[in-house]
N, C-alpha and C positions, 0 to 999 in steps of 0.2 A: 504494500500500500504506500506506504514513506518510502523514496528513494531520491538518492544526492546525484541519482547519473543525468536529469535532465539539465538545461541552461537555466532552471527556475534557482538553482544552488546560487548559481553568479547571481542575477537577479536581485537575490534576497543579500546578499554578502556585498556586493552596491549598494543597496539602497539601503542597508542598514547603517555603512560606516557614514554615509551622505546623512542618513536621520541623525544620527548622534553626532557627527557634527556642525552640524546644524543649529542644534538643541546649544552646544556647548560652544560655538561658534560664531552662529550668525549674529551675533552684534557687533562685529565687527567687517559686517556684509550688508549693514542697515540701508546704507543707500545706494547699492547694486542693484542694478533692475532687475525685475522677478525673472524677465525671458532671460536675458544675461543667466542665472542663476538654475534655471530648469535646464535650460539648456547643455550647461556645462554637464550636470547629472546625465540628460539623454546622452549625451557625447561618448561620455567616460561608459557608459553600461555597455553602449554599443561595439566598444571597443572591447570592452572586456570581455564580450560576449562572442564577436568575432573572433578574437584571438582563441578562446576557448574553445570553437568551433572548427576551427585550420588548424590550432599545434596542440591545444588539449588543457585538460583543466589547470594541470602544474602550471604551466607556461603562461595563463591568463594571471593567474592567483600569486606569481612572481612578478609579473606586468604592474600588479596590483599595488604588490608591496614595495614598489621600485617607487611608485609616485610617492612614499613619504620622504626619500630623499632631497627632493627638492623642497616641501617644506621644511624639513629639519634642518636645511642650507639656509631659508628665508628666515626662520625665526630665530635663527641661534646664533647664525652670525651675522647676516646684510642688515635687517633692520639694527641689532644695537650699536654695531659696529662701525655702518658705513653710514646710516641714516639717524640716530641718535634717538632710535622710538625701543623701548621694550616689545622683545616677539610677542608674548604673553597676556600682557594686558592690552597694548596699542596707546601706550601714553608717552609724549603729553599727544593728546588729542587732536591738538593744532598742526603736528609734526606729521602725525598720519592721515589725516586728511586733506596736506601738502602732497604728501606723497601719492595717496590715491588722486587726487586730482580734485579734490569735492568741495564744494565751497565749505567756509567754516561756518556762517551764519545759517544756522538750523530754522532761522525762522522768517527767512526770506521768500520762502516758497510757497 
C-alpha cells in the first residue's frame, strides 16, 4: 500500500524542506513576490524530479543536498563578511534591504 519507489517521495521531501523553510524563513522573503517565490519551488521540484527520473533517486536527493552549499557560503561568510549584515537574523535591516534592492520605507506603499 505505502511505497517510497514513486516520484511522490521527491515531491513530498521538496515540499517539505520549502514548508519549513518557509515557516522559519520567510521573513526574510516579506517583500518577494509571491510568483517570484512559487515559482522558484515549481523550479527546484521539477528539477528534482527530472533528475530523479534520468539518473535515479540517489542522484536527485545529492542534487538536493548540494543546494545547501550555496547557502551555507551566503550566510556564513558573504553576508557578515563582505556585506556587514548577520546571515541569521538579517540585521541591521537597512543593510539588507540595501542589498536586496527594497526600498526601506515600509510605509510608502
Amino acid at each position: 500500500m505505502w511505497t517510497t519507489e514513486s516520484l511522490w517521495f521527491e515531491v513530498a521531501i521538496v515540499s517539505i524542506v520549502f514548508a519549513i523553510g518557509n515557516m522559519t524563513m520567510g521573513h526574510f522573503e516579506e517583500r518577494t513576490p509571491k510568483l517570484r517565490r512559487v515559482g522558484k519551488y515549481l523550479l527546484i521540484l521539477t528539477l528534482i524530479c527530472g533528475i530523479s527520473v534520468v539518473f535515479g533517486r540517489s542522484a536527485s536527493m545529492i542534487t538536493f543536498g548540494l543546494f545547501i552549499l550555496p547557502f551555507v557560503y551566503i550566510h556564513l561568510y558573504f553576508l557578515p563578511k563582505k556585506k556587514g549584515i548577520n546571515g541569521w537574523t538579517g540585521e541591521p535591516k537597512s543593510k539588507y534591504y540595501d542589498f536586496r534592492g527594497w526600498n526601506k520605507d515600509l510605509f510608502t506603499e
